[in-house]
C-alpha positions in Angstrom: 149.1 114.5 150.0 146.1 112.4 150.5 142.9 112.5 148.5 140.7 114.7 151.0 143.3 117.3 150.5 143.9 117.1 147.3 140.3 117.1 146.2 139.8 120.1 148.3 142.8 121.9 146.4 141.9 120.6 142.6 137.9 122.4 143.7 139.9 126.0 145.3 141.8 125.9 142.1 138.9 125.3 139.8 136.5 128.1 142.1 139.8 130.9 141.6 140.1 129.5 137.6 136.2 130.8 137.0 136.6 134.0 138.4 139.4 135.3 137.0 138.8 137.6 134.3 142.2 136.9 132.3 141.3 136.1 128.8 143.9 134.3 126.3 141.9 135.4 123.3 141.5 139.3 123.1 138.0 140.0 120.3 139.3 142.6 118.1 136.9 145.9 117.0 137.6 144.6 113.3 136.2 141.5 113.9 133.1 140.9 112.0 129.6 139.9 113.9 129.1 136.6 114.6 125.7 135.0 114.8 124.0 133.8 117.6 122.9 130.2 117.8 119.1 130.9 117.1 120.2 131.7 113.6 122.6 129.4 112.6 121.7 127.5 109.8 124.4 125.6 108.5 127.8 124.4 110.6 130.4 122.0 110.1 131.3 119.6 113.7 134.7 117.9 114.3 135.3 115.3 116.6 138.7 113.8 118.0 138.7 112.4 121.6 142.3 113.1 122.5 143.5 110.3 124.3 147.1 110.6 126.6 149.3 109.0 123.9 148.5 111.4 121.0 151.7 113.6 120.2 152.3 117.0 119.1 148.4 118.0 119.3 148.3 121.4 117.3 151.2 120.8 114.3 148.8 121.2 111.6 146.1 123.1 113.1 147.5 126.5 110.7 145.6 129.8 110.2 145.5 128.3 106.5 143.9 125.1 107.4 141.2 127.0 109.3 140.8 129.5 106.3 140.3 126.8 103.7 137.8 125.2 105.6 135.7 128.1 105.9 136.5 129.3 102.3 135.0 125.4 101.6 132.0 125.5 103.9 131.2 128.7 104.3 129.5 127.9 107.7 127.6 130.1 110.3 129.4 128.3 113.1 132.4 125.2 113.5 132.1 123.0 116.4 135.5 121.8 117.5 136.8 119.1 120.0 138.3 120.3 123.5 137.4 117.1 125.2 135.6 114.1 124.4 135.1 111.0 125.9 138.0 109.6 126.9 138.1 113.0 129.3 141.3 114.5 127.8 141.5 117.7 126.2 142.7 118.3 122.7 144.5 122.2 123.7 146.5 123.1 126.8 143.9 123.7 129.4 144.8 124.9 132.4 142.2 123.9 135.0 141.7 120.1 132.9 143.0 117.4 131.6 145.8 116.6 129.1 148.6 114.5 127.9 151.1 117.5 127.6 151.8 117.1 124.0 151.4 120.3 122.0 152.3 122.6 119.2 151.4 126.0 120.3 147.7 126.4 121.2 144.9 124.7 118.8 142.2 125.8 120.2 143.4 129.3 120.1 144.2 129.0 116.3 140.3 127.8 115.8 139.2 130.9 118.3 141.3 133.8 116.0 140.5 132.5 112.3 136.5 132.1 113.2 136.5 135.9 114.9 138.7 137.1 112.2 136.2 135.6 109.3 132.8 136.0 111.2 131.8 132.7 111.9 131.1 131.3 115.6 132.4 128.2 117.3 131.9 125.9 119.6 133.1 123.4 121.7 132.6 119.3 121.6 132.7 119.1 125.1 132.0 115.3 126.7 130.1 116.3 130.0 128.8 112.6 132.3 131.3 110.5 130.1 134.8 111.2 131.7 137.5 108.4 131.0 140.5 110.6 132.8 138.5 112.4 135.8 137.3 108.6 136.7 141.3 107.5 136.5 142.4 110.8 138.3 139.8 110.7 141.2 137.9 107.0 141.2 136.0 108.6 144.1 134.0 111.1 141.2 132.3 107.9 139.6 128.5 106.5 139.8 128.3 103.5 142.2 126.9 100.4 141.0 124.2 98.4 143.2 126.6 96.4 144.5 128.8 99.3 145.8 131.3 98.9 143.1 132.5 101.8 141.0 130.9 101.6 137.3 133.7 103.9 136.2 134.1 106.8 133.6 130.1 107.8 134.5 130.5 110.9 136.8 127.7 110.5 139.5 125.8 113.7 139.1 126.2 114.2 143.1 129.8 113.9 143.2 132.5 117.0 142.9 133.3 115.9 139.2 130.8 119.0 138.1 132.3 121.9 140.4 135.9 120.7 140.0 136.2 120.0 136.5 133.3 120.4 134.4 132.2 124.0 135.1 135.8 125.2 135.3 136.7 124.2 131.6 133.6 125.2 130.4 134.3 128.6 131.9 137.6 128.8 130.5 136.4 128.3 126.9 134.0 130.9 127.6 136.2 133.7 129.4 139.4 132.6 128.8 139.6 131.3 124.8 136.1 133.3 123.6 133.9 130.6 122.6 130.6 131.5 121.7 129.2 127.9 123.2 129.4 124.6 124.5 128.4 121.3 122.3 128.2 118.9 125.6 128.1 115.2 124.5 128.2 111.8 126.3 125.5 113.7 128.7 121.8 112.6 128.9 122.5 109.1 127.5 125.9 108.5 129.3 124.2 109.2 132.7 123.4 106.4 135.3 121.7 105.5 138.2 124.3 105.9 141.2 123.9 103.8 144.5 126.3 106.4 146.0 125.7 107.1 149.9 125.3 110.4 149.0 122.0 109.6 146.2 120.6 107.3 148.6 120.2 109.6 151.2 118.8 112.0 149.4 116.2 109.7 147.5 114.9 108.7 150.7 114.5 112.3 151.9 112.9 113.3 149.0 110.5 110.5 148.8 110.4 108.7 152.0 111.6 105.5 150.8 113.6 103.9 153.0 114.4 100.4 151.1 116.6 101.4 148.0 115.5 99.7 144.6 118.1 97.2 143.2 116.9 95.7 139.9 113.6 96.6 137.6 111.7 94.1 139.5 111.2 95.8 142.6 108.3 98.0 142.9 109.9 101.6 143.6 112.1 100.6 140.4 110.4 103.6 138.9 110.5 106.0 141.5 114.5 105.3 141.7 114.6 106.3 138.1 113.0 109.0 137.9 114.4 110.4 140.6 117.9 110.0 138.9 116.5 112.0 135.8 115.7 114.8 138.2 119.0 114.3 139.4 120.7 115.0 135.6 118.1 118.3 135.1 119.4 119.5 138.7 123.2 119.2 137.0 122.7 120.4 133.7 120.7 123.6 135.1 123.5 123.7 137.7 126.7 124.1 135.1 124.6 125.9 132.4 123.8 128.7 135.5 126.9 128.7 136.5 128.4 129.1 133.8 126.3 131.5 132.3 126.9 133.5 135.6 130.5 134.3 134.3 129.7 134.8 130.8 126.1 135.1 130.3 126.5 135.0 126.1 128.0 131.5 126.6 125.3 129.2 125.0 124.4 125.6 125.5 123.0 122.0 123.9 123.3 119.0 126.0 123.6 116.4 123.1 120.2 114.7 122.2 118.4 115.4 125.6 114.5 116.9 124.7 115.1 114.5 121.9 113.5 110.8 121.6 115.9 109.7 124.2 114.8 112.4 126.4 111.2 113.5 125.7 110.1 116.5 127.6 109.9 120.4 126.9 112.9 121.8 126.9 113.7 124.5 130.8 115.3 127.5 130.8 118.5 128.2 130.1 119.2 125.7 127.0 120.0 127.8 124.0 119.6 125.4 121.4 118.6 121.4 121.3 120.9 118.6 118.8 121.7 115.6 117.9 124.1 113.3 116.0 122.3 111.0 113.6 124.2 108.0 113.4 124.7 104.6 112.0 122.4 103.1 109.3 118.6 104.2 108.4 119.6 107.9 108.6 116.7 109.3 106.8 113.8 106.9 109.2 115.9 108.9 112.1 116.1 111.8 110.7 112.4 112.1 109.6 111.7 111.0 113.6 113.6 113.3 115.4 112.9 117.0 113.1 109.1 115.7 113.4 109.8 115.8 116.9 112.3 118.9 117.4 110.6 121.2 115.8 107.8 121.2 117.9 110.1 121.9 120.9 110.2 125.6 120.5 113.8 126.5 120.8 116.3 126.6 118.0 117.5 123.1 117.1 119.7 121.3 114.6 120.2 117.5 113.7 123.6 116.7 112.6 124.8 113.8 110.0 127.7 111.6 111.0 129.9 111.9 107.3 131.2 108.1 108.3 128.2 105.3 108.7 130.6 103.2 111.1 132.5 104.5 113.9 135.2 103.5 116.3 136.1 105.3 119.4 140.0 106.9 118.4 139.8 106.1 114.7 136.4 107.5 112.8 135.6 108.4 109.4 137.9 105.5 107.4 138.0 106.8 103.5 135.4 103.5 102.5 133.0 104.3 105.2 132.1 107.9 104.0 129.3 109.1 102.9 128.5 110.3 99.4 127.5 114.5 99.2 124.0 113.2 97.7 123.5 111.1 100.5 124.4 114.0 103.0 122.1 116.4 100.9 119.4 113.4 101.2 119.7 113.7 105.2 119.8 117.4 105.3 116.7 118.1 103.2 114.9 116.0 105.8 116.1 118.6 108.6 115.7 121.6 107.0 112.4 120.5 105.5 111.1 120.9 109.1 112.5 124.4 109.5 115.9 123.2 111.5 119.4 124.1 111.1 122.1 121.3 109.5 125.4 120.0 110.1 127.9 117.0 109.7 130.7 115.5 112.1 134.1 114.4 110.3 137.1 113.4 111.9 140.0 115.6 113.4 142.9 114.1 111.5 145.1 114.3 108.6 145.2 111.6 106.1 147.2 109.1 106.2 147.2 105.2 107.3 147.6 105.0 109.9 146.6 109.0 110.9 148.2 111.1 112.7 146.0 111.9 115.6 147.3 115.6 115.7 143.7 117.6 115.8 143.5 118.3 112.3 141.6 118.2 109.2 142.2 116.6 106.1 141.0 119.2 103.9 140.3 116.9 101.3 137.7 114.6 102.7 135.7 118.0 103.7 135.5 119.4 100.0 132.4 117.7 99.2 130.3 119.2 102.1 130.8 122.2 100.1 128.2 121.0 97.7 125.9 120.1 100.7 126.6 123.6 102.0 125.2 125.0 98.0 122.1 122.6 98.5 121.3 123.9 101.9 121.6 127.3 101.2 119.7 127.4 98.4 116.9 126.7 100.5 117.7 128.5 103.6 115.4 131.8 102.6 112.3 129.2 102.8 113.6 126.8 105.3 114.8 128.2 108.1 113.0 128.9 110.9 109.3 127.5 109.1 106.8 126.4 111.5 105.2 123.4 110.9 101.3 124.1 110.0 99.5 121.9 112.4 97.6 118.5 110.8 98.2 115.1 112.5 99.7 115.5 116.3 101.8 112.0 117.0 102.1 112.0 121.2 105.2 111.0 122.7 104.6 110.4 126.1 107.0 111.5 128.5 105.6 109.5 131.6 104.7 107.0 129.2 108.4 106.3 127.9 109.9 106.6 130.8 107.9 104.0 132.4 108.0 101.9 129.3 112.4 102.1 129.8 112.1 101.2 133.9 109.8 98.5 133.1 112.4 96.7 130.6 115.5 97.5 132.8 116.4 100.3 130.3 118.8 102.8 130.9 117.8 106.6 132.1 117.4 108.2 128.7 117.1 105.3 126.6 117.4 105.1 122.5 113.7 103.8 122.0 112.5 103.7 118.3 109.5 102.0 119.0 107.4 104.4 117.5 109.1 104.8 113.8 106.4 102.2 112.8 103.5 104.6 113.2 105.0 107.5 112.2 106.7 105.6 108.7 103.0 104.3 108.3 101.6 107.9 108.2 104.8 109.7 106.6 104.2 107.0 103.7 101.0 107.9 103.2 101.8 111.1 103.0 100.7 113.0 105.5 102.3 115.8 107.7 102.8 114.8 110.7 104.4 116.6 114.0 105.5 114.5 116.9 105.0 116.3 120.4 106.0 115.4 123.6 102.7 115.7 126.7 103.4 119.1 127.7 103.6 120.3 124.0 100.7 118.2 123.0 98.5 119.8 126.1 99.6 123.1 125.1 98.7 123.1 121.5 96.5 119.9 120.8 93.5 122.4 119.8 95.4 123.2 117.0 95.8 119.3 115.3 92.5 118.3 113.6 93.7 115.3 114.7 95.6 113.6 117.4 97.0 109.5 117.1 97.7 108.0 120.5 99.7 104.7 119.2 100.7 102.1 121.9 101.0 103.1 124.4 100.8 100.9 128.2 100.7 104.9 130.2 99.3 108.0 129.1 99.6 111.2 131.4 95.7 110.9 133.3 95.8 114.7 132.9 96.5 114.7 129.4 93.7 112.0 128.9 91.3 114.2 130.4 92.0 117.5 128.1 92.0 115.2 125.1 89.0 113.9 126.1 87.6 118.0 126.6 89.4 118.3 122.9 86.7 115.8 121.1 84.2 117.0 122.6 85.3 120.7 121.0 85.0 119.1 117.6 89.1 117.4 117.7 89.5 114.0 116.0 91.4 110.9 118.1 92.6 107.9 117.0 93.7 105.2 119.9 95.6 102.2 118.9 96.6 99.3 121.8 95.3 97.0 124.0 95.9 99.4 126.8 93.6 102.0 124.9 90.7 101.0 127.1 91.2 101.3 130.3 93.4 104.4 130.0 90.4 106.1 128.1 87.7 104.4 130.4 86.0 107.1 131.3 86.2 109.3 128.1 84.9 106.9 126.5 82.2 106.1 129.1 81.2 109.3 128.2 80.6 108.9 124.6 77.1 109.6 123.2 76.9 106.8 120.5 79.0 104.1 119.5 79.5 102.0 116.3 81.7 99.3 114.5 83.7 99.6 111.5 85.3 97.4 109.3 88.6 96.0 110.4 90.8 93.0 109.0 90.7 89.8 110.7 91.9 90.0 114.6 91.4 93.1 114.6 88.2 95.6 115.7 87.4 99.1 115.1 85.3 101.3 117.1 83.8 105.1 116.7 82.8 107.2 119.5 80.8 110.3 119.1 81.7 113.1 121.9 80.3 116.1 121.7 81.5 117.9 118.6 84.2 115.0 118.1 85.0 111.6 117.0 87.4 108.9 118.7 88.2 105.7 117.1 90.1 102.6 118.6 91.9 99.8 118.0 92.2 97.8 121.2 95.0 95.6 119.1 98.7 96.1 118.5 100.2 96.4 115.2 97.6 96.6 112.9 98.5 96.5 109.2 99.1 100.1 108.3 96.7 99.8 105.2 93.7 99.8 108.0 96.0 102.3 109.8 95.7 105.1 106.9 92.4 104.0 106.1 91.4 104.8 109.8 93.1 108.1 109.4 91.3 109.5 105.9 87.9 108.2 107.2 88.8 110.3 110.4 90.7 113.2 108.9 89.5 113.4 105.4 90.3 117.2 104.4 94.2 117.3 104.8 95.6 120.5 103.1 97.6 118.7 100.8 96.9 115.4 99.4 99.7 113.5 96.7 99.1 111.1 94.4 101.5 108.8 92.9 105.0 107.6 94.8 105.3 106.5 98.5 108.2 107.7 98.4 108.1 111.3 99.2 107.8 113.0 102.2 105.3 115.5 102.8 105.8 118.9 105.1 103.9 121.4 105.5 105.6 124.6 106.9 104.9 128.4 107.0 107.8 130.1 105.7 108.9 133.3 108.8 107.6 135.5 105.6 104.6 134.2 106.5 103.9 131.8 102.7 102.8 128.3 102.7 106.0 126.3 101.7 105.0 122.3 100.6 108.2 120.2 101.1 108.3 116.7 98.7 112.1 114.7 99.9 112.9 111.8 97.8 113.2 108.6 99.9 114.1 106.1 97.5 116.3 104.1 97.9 118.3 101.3 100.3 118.6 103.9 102.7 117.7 101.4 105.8 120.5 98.9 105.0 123.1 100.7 103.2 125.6 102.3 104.6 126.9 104.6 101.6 124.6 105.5 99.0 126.0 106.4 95.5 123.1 107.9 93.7 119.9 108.6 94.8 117.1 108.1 92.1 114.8 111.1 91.3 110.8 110.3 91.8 107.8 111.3 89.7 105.6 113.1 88.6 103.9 114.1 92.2 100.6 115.0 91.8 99.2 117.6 94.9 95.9 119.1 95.2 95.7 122.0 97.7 93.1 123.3 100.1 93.0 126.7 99.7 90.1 129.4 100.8 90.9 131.4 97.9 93.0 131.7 94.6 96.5 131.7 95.6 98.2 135.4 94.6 101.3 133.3 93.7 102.8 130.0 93.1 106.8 128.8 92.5 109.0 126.2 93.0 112.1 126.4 94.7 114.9 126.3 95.0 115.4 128.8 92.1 112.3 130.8 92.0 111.1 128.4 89.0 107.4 128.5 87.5 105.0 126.0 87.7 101.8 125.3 86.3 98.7 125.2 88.4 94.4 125.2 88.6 92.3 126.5 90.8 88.8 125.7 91.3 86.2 125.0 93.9 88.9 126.1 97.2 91.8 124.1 95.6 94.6 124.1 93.7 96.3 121.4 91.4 99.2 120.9 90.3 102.3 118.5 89.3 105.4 118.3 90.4 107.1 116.4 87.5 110.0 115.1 89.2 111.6 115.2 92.6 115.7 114.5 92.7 116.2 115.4 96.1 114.3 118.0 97.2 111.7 120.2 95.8 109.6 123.3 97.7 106.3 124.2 96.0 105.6 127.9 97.7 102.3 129.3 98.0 101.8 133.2 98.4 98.0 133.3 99.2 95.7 135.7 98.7 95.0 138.5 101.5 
C-alpha cells in the first residue's frame, strides 16, 4: 500500500469516525448536572503521556479509585490524560494512536464515575506536539529551512489536523461524553514550517517572493507572523469543527492569550489556562492572573504539585510540593477572581511505577486541604473583577517583534516584564496587565497607564493614549525608545518640566490637556524612583498599606457587587526553592481606604470574622493584624 493511498484511507476513516453518532458512553437521566466550564472553580489535572511500551493501561483505574478521588477533592471538574506528547493515547481509541495494552477501558471508567457523582471532565489532549503521528506518517511534520523534517511538530498545513487531531477529539466528545478538551503542547510547540505548501501560500498572501531563512533577513517578521496566523487558522479550524458535531464540547489551547501568546482571546475558546511550572511560582503566578483576568473569558492557572519534571517519570515523592505551598499559589489565582487547579502524575506508587494510568491516592490527599482553603473563599473569589487602578500594557505587536528580532520561537516564554510589574506589586499597588486591544478598549477606565520598555508600541494605540491624557488619564513611559514612539504626543504637550531623578537617569512631565505624561528615556531605573514616579503621578490609589512588602494587594468587586481587598503573604524563598515547608505569617497590615461614604459594612474573610475600623474624612482605617496566607477584607458600601 503506498503512502498516497494510505494517507487517503487513514483521512476517509477519520471523516466516517466524526460522523457517526455511535456513543460508548450512554448519560443516564439520574445523573446529576454537571457544570459548565465558566463556573468551575476548583479541578484536579492528571497527566501521563503514554508511551508504546507501557503495559496493561487501565488495571487500576477502578470505579473506587475514581470515587476516592472525588470524595478527596471534591472538584467541579477532573482533567484526565488521553494523549500527551509522545502522541499515544492512554485508552483504546479507535480512530488514534496506541500501544494495544489495556485492561478494559480507562477512559470510560473516568467518563461513568464523574457523570455518576456530578463532576465534569476533560481531556489532556497534546495538539502540535505529536511523537507517534510524526513516526507513523514523517510526511505530517514542519520542515526545517533546510528542507529537513524537524519531527514530532505537525505543520499546521499538513493532514495531521483532519486525520488525527479532529477525529480523537470528536470521539471524546461523541463517542466517550467528555464535556471538553485540555489541548497541550499547542501554541508553544508550534514552528515555523518551510513546507512547499506554507511557502506558497506566504507568498500569495503577501507577495513575497524570497522566503526568510534566519532572523537577520528583513521579512524575518513578516514570515513569523504569518506562521502565528497560520496556528489561529488551525485552532479555529479543529475547535469549529469539532464543535460542529458536538457543539457543548469546550475548549483551552494550553497557555495561548497568555504571556506566551498575548492577544484577546476569538471566538470559539471557552475558557483560557496554564500550567505554572518550575521554580518562582508565585512571580508567575502573580504575572499571568494580572494578565488573565483582563482577558474576559473564564480562565484558570494551574500549579504543577512536583517543582521538577521529566517527560515519562513526573512527580518523584522529594520533589512535591507542600499543601501550604499549593495554597500559597492558589490564593494568588483566585485573588484575581480565576478558577484553581493542580497536575499530579498518573501512576501508582512504587519505585520504579507502574506506568498503568493511575493514581496513587495517597500523594493526592493533601490537595484536599487546598481544596478547604479555596473553597472557603470561593463565595468572594470567583468570578471578581478587578477594579481598575494601574493598567501595565503588554504589547502584542510589541512582543512579537521583540521574539523575531532575537530569533525567538512563535509564542515565546518572555518574562521580561516581571521586573516592572514585582516593582509595583511590591509597592503595593493593584495592578492589571492588558494586552493592546484590551488596553484600547478600556484604558479610560485606569487612572493610570505604565508603558515599560518597550522598542514597538501599536502607532494606533499611541495615538488613543495620547487622546486619553488629554481626557484627564495619567501615563508613565519608561525606555530609550519612549521618544520617538511618543514623538508626536509629546510634540503636542502644552508645558514641559524636569524632576528629580537619580544619577544617569532623567525625568520629564508633560502637561496634555487634562493629563499628565512622565518619561524616563533610560532602562532599568531603580524601582525606588520607579514607585516614586508612580505616587507623584497617581497619588489617590483606593487602598494604600503600610508596613510589609510582602503582601500583595488586589482589588476586586465581588459578582455581589462588594469591594473585596485581597492581602497574599509572599514571604519566603519562593524564587529559589523548590518545596517550601512553612510559609511565615506577615503583620500587622495597616490599609486606609478611599471611600465616598461610610461603608454599611465591613468583615474579614474567610469566615465572616469582625474587624475593627474608622471612618473619617472619605476613608476608612483599619489593621489587618496578621496575614498567614491569605486574608480578604470585604467592604459592603453604602447605597
Amino acid at each position: 500500500m503506498n503512502r498516497r493511498f494510505l494517507n487517503a484511507w487513514v483521512f476517509a476513516l477519520a471523516v466516517c469516525v466524526t460522523i457517526l453518532p455511535f456513543r460508548t458512553v450512554q448519560a443516564e437521566e439520574s445523573d446529576p448536572p454537571r457544570l459548565p466550564r465558566k463556573d468551575c472553580f476548583f479541578g484536579v489535572h492528571f497527566d501521563f503521556h503514554a508511551e508504546m511500551k507501557d503495559k496493561n493501561i487501565g488495571q487500576n483505574t477502578t470505579p473506587e479509585m475514581l470515587n476516592a478521588l472525588i470524595d478527596i477533592t471534591h472538584p467541579d471538574y477532573f482533567e484526565t490524560d488521553t494523549k500527551g506528547h509522545p502522541g499515544v493515547s492512554s485508552y483504546p481509541t479507535r480512530v488514534g494512536n496506541h500501544g494495544g495494552s489495556f485492561v478494559g477501558d480507562p477512559l470510560k471508567v473516568w467518563r461513568e464515575i464523574t457523570a455518576k457523582r456530578g463532576v465534569s471532565l476533560y481531556g489532556h489532549h497534546s495538539g502540535i506536539w505529536d511523537r507517534r503521528a510524526y513516526e507513523l506518517h514523517n510526511d505530517w511534520s514542519a520542515l526545517a529551512a533546510d528542507g529537513s523534517q524537524i519531527g514530532e511538530k505537525m505543520s499546521t498545513l499538513g493532514p495531521y489536523s483532519d486525520s488525527l487531531l479532529i477525529p480523537q477529539l470528536t470521539e471524546l466528545a461523541n463517542d466517550y461524553g467528555l464535556d471538553g478538551g485540555w489541548v497541550d503542547g499547542d501554541c508553544w510547540g508550534v514552528v515555523r514550517d518551510w513546507s512547499p505548501a506554507a511557502k506558497e501560500l506566504f507568498t500569495k498572501e503577501t507577495g513575497i517572493d524570497a522566503i526568510p531563512t534566519n532572523k537577520d533577513d528583513p521579512n524575518w517578521h513578516a514570515w513569523s507572523n504569518f506562521h502565528r496566523e497560520l496556528f489561529r487558522r488551525y485552532v479555529k479550524h479543529y475547535i469549529t469543527t469539532v464543535k460542529a458535531a458536538n457543539p457543548d464540547f469546550e475548549f483551552c489551547s494550553n497557555w495561548a492569550f497568555s504571556i506566551h501568546m498575548p492577544e484577546a482571546p476569538f471566538e470559539g475558546v471557552d475558557f483560557i489556562s496554564g500550567d505554572i511550572c518550575g521554580y518562582n511560582c508565585v512571580n508567575v503566578c502573580r504575572y499571568n492572573s494580572r494578565l488573565f483576568m483582563t482577558q474576559e473569558v473564564p480562565w484558570d492557572l494551574m500549579s504543577w504539585s512536583f517543582c521538577d519534571w521529566s517527560l515519562g517519570d513526573p512527580d518523584q515523592p522529594e520533589i512535591r510540593k507542600t499543601a501550604i505551598q499549593l495554597m500559597r499559589e492558589a490564593a494568588c489565582v483566585i485573588a484575581q477572581g480565576g478558577g484553581y487547579q493542580a497536575v499530579f502524575s498518573q501512576k501508582p506508587a512504587g519505585r520504579p511505577p507502574v506506568r498503568d494510568g493511575s493514581v496513587d491516592i495517597e500523594k493526592v490527599r493533601l490537595f484536599g486541604e487546598v481544596a478547604k482553603f479555596c473553597r472557603e473563599r470561593q463565595e468572594v473569589c470567583f468570578k471578581a473583577k478587578g477594579i481598575p487602578q494601574i493598567a501595565l500594557l503588554l504589547s502584542t505587536e510589541g512582543t512579537y517583534r521583540r521574539w523575531d528580532q532575537r530569533g525567538q520561537a512563535l509564542f515565546w516564554w518572555d518574562r521580561w516584564q516581571d521586573g516592572i510589574l514585582d516593582c509595583l506589586v511590591e509597592d503595593r499597588q493593584a495592578v492589571s496587565i492588558l494586552v493592546t486591544q484590551r488596553l484600547m478598549e478600556h484604558m479610560d477606565e485606569y487612572p493610570l497607564v505604565v508603558v515599560f520598555q518597550w522598542d514597538y508600541v501599536e502607532p494606533e494605540l499611541v495615538e488613543q493614549l495620547g487622546k486619553y491624557v488629554e481626557k484627564g488619564g495619567r501615563l508613565y513611559l519608561v525606555g530609550p525608545a519612549m521618544p520617538k514612539l511618543f514623538d508626536a504626543v509629546l510634540k503636542s504637550a502644552s508645558a514641559v518640566r524636569n524632576g528629580t531623578a537619580p544619577e544617569g537617569r532623567s525625568l520629564q512631565y508633560y502637561t496634555l490637556g487634562k493629563g499628565t505624561i512622565a518619561m524616563t528615556p533610560q532602562e532599568n531605573p531603580p524601582s525606588e524612583f520607579v514607585n516614586a514616579t508612580v505616587h507623584e503621578l497617581f497619588p489617590d490609589p483606593i487602598v494604600k498599606i503600610d508596613g510589609t512588602p510582602q503582601v500583595d494587594l488586589s482589588l476586586m468587586r465581588t459578582v455581589k457587587g462588594e469591594m473585596a481587598i485581597h492581602l497574599v503573604n509572599t514571604s519566603g524563598p519562593h524564587a529559589t526553592a523548590g518545596v517550601i515547608e512553612t510559609v511565615d505569617p506577615v503583620g500587622p497590615v495597616a490599609l486606609t481606604v478611599r471611600l465616598p461614604k461610610k461603608p454599611a459594612a465591613v468583615r474579614l474573610e474567610p469566615g465572616h470574622r469582625e474587624i475593627d475600623w474608622q471612618y473619617a474624612n472619605g476613608q476608612m482605617a483599619l489593621t489587618v493584624d496578621t496575614v498567614p496566607i491569605h486574608e480578604i477584607i470585604v467592604v459592603t458600601e453604602a447605597e
